[in-house]
Z-matrix of the N, CA and C atoms (Angstrom, degrees):
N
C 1 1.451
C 2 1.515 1 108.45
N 3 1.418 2 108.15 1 127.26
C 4 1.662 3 100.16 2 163.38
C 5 1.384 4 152.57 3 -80.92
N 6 1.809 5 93.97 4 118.36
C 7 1.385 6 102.40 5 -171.47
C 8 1.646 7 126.05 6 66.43
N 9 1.319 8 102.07 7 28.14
C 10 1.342 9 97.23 8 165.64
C 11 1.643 10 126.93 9 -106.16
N 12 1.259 11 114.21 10 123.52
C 13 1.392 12 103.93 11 -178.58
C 14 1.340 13 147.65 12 -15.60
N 15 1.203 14 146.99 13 172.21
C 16 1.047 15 134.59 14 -178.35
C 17 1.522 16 109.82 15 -105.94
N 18 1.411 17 109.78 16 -18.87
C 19 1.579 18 103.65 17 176.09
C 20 1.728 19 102.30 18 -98.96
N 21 1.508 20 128.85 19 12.12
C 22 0.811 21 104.03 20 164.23
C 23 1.624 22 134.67 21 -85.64
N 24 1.588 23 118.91 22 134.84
C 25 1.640 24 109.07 23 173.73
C 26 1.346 25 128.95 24 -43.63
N 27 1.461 26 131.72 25 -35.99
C 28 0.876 27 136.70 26 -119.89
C 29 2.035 28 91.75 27 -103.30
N 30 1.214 29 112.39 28 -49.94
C 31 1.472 30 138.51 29 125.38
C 32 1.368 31 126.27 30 10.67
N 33 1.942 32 101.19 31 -79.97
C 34 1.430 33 110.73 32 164.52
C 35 1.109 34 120.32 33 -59.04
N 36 1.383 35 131.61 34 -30.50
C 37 1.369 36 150.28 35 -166.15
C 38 1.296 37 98.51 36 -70.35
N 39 1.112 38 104.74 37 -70.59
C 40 1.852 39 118.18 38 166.06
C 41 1.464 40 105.79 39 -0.01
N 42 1.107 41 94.29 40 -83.70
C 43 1.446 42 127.61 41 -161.64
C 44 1.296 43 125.13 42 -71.35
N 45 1.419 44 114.83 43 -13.75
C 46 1.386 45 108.30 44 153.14
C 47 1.441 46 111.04 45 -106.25
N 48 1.095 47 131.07 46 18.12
C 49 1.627 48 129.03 47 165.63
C 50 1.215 49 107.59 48 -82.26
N 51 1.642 50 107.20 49 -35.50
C 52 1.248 51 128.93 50 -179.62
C 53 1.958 52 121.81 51 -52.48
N 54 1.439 53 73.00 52 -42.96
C 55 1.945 54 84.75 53 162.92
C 56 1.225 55 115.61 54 -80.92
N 57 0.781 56 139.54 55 -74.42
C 58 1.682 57 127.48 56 159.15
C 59 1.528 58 125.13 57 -12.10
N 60 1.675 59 115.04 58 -45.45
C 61 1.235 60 115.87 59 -140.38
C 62 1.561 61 87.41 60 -135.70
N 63 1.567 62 137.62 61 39.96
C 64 1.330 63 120.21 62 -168.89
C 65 1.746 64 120.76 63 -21.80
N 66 1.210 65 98.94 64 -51.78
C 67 1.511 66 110.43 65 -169.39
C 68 1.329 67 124.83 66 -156.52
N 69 1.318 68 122.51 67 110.96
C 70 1.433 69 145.65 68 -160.61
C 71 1.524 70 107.87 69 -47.61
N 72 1.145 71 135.00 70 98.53
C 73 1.507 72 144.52 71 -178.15
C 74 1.437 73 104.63 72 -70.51
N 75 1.262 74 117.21 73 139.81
C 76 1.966 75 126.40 74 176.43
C 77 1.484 76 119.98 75 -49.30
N 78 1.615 77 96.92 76 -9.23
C 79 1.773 78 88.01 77 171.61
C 80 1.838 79 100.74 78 -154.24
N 81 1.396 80 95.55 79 178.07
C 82 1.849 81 82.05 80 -161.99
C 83 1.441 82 100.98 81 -67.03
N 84 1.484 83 125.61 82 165.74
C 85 1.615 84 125.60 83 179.35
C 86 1.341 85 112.59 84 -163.95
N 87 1.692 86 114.54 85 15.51
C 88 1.641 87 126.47 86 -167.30
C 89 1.664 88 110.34 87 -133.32
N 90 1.519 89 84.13 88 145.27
C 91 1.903 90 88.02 89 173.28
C 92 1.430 91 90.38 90 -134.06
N 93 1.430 92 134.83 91 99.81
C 94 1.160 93 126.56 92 145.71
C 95 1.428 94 134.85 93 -34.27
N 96 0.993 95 108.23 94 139.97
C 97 1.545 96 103.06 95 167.05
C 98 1.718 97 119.56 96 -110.92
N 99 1.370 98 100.82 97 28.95
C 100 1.252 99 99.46 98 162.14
C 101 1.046 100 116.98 99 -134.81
N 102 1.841 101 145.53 100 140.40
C 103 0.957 102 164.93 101 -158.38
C 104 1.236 103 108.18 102 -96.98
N 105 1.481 104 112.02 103 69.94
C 106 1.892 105 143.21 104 164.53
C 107 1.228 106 100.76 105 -59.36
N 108 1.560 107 120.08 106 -53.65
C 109 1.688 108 76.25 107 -171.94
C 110 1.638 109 111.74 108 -102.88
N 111 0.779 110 129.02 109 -10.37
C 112 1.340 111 111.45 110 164.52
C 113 1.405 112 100.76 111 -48.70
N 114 1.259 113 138.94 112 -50.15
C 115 1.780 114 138.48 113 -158.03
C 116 1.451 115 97.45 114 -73.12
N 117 1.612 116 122.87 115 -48.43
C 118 0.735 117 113.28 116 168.31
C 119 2.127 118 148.64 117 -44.27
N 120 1.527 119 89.12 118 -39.14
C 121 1.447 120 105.13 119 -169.94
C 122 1.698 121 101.53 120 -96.50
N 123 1.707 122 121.05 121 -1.84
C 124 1.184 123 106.20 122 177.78
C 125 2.125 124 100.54 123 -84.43
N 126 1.283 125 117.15 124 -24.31
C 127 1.248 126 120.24 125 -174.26
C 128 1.660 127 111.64 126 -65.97
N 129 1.308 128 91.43 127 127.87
C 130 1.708 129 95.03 128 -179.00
C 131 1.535 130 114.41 129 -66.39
N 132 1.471 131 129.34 130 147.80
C 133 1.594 132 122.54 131 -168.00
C 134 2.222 133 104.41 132 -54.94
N 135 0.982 134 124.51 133 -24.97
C 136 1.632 135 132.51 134 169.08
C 137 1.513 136 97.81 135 -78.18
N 138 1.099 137 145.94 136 -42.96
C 139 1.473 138 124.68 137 167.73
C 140 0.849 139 106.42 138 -48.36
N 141 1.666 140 126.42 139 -78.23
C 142 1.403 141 138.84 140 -135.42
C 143 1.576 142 87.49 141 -86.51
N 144 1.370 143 148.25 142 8.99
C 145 1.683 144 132.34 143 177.90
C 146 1.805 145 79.11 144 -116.38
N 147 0.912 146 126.54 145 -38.64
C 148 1.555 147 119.27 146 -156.19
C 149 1.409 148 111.69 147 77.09
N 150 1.606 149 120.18 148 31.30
C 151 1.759 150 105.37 149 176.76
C 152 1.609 151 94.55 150 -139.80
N 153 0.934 152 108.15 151 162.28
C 154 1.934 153 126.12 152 177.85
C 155 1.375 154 96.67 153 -59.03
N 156 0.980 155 135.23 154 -51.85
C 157 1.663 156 125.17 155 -161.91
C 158 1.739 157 106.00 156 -129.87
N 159 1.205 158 83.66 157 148.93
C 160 1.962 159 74.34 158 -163.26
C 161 2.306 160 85.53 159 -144.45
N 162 1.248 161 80.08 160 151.63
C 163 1.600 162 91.40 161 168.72
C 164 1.891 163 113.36 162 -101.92
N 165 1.589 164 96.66 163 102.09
C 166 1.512 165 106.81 164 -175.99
C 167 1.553 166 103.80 165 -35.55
N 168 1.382 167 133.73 166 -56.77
C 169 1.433 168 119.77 167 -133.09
C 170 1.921 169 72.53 168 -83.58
N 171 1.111 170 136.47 169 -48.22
C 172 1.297 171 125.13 170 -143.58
C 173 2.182 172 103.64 171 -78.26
N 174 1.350 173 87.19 172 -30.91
C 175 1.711 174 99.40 173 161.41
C 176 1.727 175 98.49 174 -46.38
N 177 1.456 176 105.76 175 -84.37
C 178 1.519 177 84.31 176 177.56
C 179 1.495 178 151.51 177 -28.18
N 180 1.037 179 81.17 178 -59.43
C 181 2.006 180 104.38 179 161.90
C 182 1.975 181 97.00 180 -36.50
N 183 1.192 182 108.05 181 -68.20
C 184 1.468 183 116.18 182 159.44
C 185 1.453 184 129.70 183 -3.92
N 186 1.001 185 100.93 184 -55.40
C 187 1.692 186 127.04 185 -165.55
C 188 1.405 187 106.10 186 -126.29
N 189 0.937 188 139.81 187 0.17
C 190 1.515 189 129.47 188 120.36
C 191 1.151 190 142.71 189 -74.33
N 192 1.341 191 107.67 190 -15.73
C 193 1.855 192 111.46 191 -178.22
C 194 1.888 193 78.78 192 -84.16
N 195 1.267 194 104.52 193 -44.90
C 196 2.276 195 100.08 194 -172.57
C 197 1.529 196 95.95 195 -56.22
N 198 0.919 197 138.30 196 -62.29
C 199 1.521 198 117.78 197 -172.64
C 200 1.445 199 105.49 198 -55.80
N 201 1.315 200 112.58 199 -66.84
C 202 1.555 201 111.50 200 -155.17
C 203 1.860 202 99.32 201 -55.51
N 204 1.143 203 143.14 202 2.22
C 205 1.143 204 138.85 203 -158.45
C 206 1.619 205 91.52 204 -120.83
N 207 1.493 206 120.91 205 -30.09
C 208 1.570 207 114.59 206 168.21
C 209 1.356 208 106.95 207 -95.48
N 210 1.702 209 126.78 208 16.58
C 211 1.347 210 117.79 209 159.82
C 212 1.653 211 98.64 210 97.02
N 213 0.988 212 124.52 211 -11.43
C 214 1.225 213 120.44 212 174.93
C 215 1.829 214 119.66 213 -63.98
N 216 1.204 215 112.10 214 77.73
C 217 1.275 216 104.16 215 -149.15
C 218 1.580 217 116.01 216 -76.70
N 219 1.263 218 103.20 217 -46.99
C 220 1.527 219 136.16 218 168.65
C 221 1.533 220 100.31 219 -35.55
N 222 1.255 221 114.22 220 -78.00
C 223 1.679 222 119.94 221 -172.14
C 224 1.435 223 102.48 222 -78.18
N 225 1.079 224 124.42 223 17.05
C 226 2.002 225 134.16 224 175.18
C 227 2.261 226 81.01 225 -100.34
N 228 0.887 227 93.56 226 -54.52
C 229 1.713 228 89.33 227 -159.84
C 230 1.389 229 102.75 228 -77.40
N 231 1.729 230 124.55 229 -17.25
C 232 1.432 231 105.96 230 -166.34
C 233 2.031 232 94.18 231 -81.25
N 234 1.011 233 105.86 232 -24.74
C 235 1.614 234 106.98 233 169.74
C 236 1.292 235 119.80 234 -66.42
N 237 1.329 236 122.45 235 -68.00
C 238 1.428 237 127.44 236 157.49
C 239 1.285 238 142.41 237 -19.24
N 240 1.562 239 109.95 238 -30.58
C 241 1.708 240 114.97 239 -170.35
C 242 1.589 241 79.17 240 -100.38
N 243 1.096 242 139.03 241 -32.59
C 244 1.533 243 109.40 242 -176.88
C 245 1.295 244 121.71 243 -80.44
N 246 0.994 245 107.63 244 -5.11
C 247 1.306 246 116.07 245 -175.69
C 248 2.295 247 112.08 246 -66.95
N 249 1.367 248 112.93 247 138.25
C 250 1.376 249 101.16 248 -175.25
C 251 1.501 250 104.31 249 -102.31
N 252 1.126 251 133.08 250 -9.60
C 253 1.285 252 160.57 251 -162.68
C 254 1.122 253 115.35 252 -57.12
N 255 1.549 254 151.17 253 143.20
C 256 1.555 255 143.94 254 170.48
C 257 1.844 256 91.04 255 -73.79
N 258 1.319 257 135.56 256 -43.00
C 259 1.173 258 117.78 257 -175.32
C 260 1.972 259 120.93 258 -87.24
N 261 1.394 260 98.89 259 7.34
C 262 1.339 261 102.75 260 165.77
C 263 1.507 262 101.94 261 -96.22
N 264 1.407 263 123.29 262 -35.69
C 265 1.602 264 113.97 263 -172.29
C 266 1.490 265 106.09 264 -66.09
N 267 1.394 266 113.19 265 -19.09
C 268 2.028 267 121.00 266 -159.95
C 269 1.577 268 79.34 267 -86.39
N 270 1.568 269 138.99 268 -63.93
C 271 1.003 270 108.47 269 -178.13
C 272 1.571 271 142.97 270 -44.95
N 273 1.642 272 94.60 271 -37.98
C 274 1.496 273 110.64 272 -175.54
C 275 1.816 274 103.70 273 -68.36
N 276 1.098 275 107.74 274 -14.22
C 277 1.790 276 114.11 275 -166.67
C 278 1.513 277 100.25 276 -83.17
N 279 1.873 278 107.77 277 -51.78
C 280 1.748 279 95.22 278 161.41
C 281 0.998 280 126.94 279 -63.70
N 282 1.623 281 141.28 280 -43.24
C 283 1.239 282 129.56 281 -164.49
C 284 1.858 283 96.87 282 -63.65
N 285 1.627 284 124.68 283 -17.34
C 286 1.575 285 82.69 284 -167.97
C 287 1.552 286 93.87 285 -96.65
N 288 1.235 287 128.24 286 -3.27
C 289 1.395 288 133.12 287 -163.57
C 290 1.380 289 86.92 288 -69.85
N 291 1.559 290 121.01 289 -44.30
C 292 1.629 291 120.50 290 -156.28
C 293 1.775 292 93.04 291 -91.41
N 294 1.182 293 138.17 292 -9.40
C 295 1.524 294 147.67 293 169.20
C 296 1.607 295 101.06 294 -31.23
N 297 1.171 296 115.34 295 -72.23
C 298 1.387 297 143.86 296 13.50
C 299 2.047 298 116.56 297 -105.52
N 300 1.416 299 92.40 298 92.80
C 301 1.258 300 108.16 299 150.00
C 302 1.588 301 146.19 300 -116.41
N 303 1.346 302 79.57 301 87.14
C 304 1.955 303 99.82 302 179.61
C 305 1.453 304 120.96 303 -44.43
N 306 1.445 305 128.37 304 -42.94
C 307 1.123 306 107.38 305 -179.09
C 308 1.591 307 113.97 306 -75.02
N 309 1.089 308 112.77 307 -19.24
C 310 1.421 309 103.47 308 172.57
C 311 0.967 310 120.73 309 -94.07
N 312 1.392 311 121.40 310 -23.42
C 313 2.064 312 110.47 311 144.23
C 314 1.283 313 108.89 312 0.81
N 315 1.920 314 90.12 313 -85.95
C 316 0.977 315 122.08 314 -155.19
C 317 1.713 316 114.04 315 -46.07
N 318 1.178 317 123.68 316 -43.83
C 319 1.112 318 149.88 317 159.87
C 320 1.894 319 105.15 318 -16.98
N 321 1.621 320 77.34 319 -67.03
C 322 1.586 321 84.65 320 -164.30
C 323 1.473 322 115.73 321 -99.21
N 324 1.394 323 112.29 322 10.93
C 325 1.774 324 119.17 323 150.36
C 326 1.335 325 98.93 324 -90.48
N 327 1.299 326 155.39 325 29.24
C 328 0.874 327 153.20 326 -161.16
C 329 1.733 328 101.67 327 -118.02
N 330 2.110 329 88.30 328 -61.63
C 331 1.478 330 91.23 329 167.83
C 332 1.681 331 132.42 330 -69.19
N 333 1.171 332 85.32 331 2.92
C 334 2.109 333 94.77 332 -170.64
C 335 1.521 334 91.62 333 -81.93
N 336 1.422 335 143.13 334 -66.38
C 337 0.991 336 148.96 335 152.44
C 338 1.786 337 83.54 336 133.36
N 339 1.654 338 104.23 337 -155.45
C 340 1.651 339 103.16 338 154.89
C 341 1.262 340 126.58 339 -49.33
N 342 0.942 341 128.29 340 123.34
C 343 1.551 342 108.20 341 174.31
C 344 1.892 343 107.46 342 -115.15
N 345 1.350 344 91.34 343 -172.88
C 346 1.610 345 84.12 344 -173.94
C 347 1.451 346 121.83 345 -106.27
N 348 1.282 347 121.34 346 15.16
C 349 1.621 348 140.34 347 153.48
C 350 1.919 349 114.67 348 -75.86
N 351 1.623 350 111.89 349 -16.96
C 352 1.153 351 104.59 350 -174.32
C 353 1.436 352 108.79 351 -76.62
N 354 1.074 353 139.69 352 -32.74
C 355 1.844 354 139.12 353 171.71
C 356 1.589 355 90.66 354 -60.28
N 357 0.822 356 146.94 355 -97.64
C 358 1.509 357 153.91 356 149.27
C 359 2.087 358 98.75 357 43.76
N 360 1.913 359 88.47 358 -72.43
C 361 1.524 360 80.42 359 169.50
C 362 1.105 361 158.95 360 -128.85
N 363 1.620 362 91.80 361 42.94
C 364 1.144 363 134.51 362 -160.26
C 365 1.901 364 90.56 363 -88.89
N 366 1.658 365 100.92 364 -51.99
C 367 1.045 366 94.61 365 -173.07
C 368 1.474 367 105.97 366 -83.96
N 369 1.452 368 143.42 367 -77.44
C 370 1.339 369 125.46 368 151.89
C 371 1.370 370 132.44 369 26.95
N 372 1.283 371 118.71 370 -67.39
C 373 1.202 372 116.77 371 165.14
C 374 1.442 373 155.43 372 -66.25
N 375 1.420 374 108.81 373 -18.22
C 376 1.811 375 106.93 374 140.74
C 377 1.529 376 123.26 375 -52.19
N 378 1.157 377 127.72 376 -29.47
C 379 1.479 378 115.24 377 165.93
C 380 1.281 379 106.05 378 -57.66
N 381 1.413 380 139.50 379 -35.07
C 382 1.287 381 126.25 380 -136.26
C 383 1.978 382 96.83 381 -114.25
N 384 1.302 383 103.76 382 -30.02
C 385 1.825 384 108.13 383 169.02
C 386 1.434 385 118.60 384 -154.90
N 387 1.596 386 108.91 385 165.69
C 388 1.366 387 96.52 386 -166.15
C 389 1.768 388 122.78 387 -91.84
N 390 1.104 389 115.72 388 -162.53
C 391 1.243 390 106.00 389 -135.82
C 392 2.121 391 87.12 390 -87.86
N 393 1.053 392 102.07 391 -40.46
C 394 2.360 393 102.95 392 168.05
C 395 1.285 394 100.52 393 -26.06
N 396 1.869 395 109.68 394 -57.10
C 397 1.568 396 94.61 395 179.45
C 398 1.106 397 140.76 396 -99.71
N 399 1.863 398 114.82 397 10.96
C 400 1.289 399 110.58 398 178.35
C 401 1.764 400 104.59 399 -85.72
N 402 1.521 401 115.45 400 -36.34
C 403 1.304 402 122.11 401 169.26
C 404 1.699 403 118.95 402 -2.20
N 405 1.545 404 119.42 403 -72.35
C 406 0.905 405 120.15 404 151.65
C 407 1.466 406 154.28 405 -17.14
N 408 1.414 407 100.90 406 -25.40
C 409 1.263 408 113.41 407 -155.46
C 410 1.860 409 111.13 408 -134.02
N 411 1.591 410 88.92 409 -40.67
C 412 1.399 411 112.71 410 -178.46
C 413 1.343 412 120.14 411 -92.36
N 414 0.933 413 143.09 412 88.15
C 415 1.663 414 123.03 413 163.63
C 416 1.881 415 102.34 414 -172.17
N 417 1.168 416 113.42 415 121.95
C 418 1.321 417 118.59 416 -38.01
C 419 1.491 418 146.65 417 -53.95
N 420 1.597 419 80.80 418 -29.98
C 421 1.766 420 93.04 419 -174.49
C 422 1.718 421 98.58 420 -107.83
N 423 1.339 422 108.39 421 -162.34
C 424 1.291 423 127.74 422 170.78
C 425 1.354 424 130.18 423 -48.43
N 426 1.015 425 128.44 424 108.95
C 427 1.924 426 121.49 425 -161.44
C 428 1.585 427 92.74 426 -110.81
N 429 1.254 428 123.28 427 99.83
C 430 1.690 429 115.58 428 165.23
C 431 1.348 430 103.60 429 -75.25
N 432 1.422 431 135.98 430 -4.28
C 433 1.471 432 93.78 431 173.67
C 434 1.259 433 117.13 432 -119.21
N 435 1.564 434 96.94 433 -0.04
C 436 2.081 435 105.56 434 149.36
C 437 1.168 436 110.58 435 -79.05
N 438 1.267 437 134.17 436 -14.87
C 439 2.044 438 119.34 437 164.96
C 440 1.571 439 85.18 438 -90.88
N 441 1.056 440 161.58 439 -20.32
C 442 1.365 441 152.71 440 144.45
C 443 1.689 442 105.98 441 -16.85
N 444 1.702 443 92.38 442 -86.24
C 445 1.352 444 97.61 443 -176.03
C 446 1.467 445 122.35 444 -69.04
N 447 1.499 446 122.37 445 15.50
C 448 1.279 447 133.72 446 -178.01
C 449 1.524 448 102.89 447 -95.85
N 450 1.046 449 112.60 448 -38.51
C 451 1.666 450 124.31 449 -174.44
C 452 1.615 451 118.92 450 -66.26
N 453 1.732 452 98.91 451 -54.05
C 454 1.677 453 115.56 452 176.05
C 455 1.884 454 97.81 453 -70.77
N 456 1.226 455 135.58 454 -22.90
C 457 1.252 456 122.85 455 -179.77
C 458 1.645 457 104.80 456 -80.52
N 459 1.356 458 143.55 457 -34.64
C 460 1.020 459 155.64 458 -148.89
C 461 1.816 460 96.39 459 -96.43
N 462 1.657 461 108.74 460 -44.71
C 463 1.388 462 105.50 461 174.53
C 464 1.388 463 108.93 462 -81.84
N 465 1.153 464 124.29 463 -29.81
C 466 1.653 465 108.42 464 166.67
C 467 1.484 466 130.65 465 -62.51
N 468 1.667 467 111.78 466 -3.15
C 469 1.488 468 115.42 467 158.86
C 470 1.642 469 81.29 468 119.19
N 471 0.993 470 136.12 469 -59.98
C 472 1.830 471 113.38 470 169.10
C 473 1.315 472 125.19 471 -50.53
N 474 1.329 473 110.11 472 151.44
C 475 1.433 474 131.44 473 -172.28
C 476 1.582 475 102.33 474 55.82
N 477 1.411 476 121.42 475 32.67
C 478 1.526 477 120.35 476 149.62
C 479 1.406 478 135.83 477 -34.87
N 480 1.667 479 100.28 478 -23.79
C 481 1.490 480 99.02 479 -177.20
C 482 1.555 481 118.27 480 -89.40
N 483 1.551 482 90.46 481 -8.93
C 484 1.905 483 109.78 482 -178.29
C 485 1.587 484 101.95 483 -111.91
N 486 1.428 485 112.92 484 30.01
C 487 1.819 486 91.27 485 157.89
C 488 1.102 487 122.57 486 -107.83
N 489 1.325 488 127.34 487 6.52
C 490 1.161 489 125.76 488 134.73
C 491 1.781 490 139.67 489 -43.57
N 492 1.334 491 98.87 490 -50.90
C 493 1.051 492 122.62 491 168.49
C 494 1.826 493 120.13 492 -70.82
N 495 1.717 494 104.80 493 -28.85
C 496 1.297 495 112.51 494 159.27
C 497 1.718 496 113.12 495 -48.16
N 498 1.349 497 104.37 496 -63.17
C 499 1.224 498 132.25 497 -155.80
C 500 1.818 499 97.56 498 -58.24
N 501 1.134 500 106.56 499 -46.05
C 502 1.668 501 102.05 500 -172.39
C 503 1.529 502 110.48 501 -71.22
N 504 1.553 503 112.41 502 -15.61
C 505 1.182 504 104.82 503 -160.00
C 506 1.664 505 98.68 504 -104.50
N 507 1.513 506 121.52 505 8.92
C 508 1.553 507 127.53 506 179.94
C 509 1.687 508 89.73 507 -102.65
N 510 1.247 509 116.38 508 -33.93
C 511 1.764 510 108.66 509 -169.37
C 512 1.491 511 89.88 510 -73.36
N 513 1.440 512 149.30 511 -90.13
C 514 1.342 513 140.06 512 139.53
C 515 1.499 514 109.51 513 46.31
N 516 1.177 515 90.09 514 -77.12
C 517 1.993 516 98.46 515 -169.89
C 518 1.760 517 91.39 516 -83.50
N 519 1.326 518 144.49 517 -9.24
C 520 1.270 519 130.09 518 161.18
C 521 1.340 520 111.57 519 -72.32
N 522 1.427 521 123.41 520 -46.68
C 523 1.226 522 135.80 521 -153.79
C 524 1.789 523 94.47 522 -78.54
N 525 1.268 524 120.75 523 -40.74
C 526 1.292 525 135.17 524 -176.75
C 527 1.319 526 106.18 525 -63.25
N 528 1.376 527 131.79 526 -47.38
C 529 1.566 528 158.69 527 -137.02
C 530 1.931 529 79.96 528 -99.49
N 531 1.208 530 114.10 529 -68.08
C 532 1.520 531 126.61 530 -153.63
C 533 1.823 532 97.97 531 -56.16
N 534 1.180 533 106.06 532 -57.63
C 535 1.447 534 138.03 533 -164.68
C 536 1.694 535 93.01 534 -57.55
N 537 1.324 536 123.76 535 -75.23
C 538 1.199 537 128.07 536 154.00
C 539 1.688 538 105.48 537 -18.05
N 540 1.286 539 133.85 538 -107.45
C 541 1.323 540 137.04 539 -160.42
C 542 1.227 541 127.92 540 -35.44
N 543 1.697 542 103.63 541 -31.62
C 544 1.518 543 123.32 542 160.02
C 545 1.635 544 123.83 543 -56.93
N 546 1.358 545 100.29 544 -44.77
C 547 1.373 546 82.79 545 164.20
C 548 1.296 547 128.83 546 -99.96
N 549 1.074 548 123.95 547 -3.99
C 550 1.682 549 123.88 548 159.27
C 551 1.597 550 103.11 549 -70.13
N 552 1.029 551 128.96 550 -27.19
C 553 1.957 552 122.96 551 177.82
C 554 1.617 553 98.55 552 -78.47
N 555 1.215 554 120.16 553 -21.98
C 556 1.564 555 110.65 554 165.54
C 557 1.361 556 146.96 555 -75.92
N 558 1.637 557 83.33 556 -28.50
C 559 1.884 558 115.86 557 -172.92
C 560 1.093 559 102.27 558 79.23
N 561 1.394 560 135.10 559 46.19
C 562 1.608 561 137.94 560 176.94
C 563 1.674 562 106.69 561 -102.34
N 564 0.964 563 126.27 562 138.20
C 565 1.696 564 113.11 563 170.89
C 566 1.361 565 124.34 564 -57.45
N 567 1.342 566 116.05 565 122.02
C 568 2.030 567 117.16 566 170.09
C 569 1.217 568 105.24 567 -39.76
């Protein structure tokens, strides 16, 4: 994970979902057996960031990308829709993409507007697939609702040979998304 402390929870959390959950599949496919969010929602927003002063709404943001990333989708969205935030709507935009409900993705990348993770993986993402399938998505910058419609084509049984390549490029925009919120819940500069 980038650059997050070592005393932060939010981090550790990470990282053992991470064992469980190597890598977040385009639609839900997990039953944990551990009780994240209860663990999660008992930690005060300064536990779970590891810093003295923390920005509540972006704490949240926090603990919704951690559920929705252990599949917790339900308690990923009951945080998310309240949220007024461009990085509460980006969460709420994956959990329905990963539902999988696209038009209301779409909906709610709609309300995120540009945000400032899209250069991020715009560029990023030629390492991760080639250029037939970034087309779609890329040109110039970051298109969430052409990796939108990249995702629902790949789960409808096309572009099977790129959901792999789907898949790395949604953890990417989590890891990007997460990393982002973390440091706005700190007051650190993006």
């Amino acid at each position: 994970m980038q650059n997050l402390p070592d005393d932060c929870q939010a981090a550790r959390i990470l990282g053992r979902i991470r064992q469980d959950i190597p890598l977040l599949g385009l639609t839900p496919a997990y039953d944990l057996s551990e009780p994240w969010p209860d663990r999660i929602a008992r930690l005060s927003d300064e536990e779970l960031l590891g810093a003295e002063q923390v920005d509540p709404g972006m704490a949240t943001c926090i603990r919704s990308g951690l559920l929705l990333r252990g599949d917790f989708q339900e308690e990923s969205h009951d945080l998310s829709q309240r949220l007024g935030s461009a990085e509460g709507s980006y969460w709420h935009a994956i959990m329905h993409r990963l539902e999988p409900d696209y038009p209301n993705s779409k909906y709610w990348f709609n309300r995120v507007g540009p945000h400032a993770i899209f250069e991020q993986l715009a560029e990023a993402a030629p390492s991760i697939t080639d250029a037939e399938i970034l087309a779609g998505f890329i040109s110039p910058s970051w298109d969430p609702f052409g990796f939108t419609d990249a995702c629902e084509t790949a789960v409808r049984g096309q572009l099977e040979n790129c959901r792999l390549d789907l898949e790395q490029l949604q953890e990417l925009e989590f890891d990007l998304l997460f990393a982002h919120c973390y440091q706005l819940a700190i007051g650190s500069p993006v």
